[in-house]
N, C-alpha and C positions, 0 to 999 in steps of 0.2 A: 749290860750296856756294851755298846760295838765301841770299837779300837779308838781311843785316842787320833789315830791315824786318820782314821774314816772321816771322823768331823774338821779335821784338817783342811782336808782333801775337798771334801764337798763346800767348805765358805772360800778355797781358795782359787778353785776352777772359773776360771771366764767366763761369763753368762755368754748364752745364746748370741750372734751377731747375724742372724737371718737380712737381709734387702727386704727395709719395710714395702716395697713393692710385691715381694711376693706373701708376707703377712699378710698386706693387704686382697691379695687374690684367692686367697685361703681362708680370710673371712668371711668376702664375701660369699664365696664356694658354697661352705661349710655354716655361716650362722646368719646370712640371707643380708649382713649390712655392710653399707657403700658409703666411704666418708675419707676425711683425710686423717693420716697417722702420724703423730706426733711423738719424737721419744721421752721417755721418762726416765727416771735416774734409777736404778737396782741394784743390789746386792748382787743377789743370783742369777735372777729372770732378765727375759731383754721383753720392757712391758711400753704399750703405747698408748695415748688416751687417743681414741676413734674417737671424730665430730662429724656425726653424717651432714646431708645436704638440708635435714628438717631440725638441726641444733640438737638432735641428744648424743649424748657422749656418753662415752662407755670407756673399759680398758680393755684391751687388747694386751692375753699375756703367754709371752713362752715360757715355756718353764724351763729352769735347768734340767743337764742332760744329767748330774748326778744325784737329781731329787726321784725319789724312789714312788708308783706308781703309787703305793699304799698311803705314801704321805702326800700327795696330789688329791686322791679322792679324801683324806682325812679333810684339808683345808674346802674343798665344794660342797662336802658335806656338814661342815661347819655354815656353811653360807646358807645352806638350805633351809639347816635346822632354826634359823635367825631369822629367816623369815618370815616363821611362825609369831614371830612378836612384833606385835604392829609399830611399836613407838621408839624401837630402835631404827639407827639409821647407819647403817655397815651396808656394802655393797650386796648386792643382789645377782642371782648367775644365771647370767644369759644362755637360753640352751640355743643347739644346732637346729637343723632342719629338721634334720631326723628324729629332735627329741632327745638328745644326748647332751649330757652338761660339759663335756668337752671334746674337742676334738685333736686333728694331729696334723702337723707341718715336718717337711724334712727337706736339711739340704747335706750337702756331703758328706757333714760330719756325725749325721743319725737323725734318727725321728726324734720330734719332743712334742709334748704335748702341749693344744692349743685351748686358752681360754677366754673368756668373754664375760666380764662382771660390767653393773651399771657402773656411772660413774657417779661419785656423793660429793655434791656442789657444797663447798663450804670453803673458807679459809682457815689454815694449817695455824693451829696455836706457835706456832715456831715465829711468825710473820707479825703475831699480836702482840700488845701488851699484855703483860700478867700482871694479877694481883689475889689476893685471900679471897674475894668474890670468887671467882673463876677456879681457885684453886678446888674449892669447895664442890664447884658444880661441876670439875673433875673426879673429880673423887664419886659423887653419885654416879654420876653416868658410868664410869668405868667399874662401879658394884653391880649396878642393874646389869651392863654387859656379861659379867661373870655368872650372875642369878640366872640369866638364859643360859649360857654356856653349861652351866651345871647338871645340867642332865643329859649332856649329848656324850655318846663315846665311838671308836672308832678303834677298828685293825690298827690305824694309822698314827695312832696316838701320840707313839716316841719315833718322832725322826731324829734322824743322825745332825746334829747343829750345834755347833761349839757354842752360840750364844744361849743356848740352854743353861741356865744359871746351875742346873745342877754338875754341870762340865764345871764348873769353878777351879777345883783343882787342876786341869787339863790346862790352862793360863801357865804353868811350871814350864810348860816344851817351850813356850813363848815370848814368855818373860824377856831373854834376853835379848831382844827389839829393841826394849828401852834403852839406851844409852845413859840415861841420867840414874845415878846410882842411889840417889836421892828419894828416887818417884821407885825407881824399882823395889828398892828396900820398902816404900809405901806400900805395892803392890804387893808383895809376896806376904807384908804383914796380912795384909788382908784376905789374903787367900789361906795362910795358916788360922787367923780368925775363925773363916768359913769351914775349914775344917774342923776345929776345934769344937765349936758351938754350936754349926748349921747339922751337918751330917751324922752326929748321935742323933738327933732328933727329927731327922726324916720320916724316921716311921712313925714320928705321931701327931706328923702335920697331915692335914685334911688335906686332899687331894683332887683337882680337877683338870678340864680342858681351860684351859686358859690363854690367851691374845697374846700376852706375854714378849709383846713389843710397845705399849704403848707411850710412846716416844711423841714429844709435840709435832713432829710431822708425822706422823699417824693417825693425831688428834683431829679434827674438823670442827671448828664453828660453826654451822649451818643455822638456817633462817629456825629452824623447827629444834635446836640445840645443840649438844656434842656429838657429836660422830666418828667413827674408826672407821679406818681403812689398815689395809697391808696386812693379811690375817697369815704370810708367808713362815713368821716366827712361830706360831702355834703349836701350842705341845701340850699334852698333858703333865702335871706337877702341881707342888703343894701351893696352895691358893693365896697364900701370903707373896710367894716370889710375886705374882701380880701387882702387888702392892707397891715394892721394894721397887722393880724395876721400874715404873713409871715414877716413881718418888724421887729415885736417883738423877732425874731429870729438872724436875723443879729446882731449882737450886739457885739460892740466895747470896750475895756475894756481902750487900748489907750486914749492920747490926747482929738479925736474925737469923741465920745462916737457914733456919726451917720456918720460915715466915710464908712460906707456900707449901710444905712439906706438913706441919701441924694441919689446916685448915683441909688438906686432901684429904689424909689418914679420915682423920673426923667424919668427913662425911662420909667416907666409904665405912667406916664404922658404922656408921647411923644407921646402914641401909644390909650391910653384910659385917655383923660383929667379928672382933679377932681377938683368939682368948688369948689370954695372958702370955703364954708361950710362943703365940704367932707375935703379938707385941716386942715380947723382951729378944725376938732375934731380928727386926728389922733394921736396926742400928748393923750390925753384923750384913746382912742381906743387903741392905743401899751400897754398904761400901764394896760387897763384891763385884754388885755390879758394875759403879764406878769403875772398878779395878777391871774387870774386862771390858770395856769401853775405853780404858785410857789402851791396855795391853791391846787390843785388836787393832787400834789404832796406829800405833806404833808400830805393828808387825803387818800391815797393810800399806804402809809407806815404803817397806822394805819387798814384798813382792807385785804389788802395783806400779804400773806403770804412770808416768807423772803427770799422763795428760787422760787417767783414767779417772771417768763423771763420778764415779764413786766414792773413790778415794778422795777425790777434791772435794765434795758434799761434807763427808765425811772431818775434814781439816776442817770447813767451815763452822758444825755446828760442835764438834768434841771437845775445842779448845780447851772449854771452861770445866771438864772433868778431873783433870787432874787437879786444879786449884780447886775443886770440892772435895775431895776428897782428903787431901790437906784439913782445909776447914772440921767436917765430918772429926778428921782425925784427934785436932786441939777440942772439939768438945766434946769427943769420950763420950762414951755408952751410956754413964747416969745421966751427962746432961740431953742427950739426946730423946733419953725415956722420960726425964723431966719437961720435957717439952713437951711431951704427950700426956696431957695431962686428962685426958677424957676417956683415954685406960685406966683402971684401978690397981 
């Protein structure tokens, strides 16, 4: 695995800042469409949704200058492979003129490569109400997504990305972001956790490509079902973190703290079983990733700047991670596998 340092380095670099007028002339150039560009919020990438003059929309996306060529073609390759399955609904990639699934923009500061996915009309679970319905038909959708993904592999597999759940221990350089001695001492618990119980057992969790962001604004409502976008997190790893991380999201502040978290598992069980061992570490797995979700956060306020779209998105929708994790913490690993009660 590359340096601690590397994945540092590459979540904490400034995305691309190109003049969407010259995106724009480079689109058109290069993938033959004429429309207006509109920015969007990212991590890494500096990405736009294009509305041509006939209503289809698309994104338009640069990529980071520290994202590696191999992990570029990993993620188009991923899209490719997906659209061999008709009844999924993830973005589709738009080729060039030429025939080529991306292309390249440059301004002072280097080339970066140019790309062009549809766009997937739908409203972002973030925006909706949730309930044990929906949770459920979370949970299928994001099995069936995996069941395609499982046969695809790539050069590209392991990029450098600290939000790689299996970097968990790497959270140690960061930690002291936190200020509250409270939450930190939460956080490190849980990362000693993840050592403890996650990493003897690596080698005999089942492994694949997996999405491995699926966060409710990555989610999509769409008229035809659930939808993913943002396939930018993509890594290969053990098929459970899939799980964990989008689990770590549903979260219940009610009675039930897994009153959306029981009802996903479930059906992603129904549809892609998890033995016994992929079970008994997801209580362990939700909380780390909590734990890097509160720590990125925290340590993103400190080298972001205050009026950056990311970082503010970010304060918007994270609030509520560290008071889960709390939660998580008072019901303890029995009660949390007692809630799964449709494992044996």
């Amino acid at each position: 695995m590359t340096s601690p340092t590397a994945a540092l380095t590459a979540i904490s670099v400034q995305a691309p800042s190109l003049a969407p007028e010259s995106v724009a002339v480079a689109v058109e150039a290069q993938f033959g469409l004429v429309g207006e560009l509109s920015p969007l919020v990212s991590e890494r990438d500096q990405n736009f949704l294009l509305q041509t003059g006939s209503g289809e929309r698309f994104v338009a996306k640069v990529t980071s200058a520290t994202e590696e060529a191999a992990s570029t073609d990993f993620q188009i390759g991923a899209l490719l492979h997906l659209e061999k399955v008709a009844d999924l609904r993830v973005p589709r990639v738009h080729h060039t003129l030429s025939g080529n699934a991306s292309g390249e923009i440059a301004d002072d500061k280097g080339t970066y490569r140019l790309r062009v996915v549809s766009w997937v009309s739908g409203k972002p679970l973030e925006s909706l109400p949730f309930d044990t319905v929906r949770s459920g038909e979370l949970g299928t959708a994001l099995a069936y997504l995996d069941n395609a993904l499982a046969g695809y592999s790539h050069p590209g597999k392991n990029p450098v990305l600290l939000w790689d759940l299996q970097r968990t221990p790497e959270l140690r350089q960061v930690v002291g972001s936190i200020s509250d001695s409270l939450l930190r001492g939460r956080v490190e618990r849980a990362v000693t956790d993840f050592e403890r119980r996650v990493l003897p057992a690596l080698g005999q969790l089942r492994s694949q490509v997996i999405h491995a962001d699926a966060n409710p604004g990555n989610i999509l409502l769409t008229d035809d079902g659930i939808g993913f976008i943002d396939f930018g997190d993509m890594i290969r790893a053990p098929l459970v973190f899939e799980v964990a991380i989008a689990a770590s999201y549903l979260r219940s502040f009610e009675a039930d703290p897994l009153q959306f978290i029981a009802p996903f598992i479930a059906a992603y069980h129904a549809v892609m079983p998890l033995s016994d061992l992929e079970a008994n570490l997801l209580y362990d797995l939700v909380r780390a990733r909590l734990a890097m979700t509160v720590t990125m956060l925290y340590w993103r306020l400190s080298v972001r700047d205050e009026d950056d779209p990311y970082r503010k998105k970010a304060l918007e929708i994270e609030g509520g991670a560290e008071r889960y994790l709390a939660l998580l913490d008072s019901l303890g690993r029995d009660g949390f596998r007692r809630k799964l009660s449709f494992i044996q």
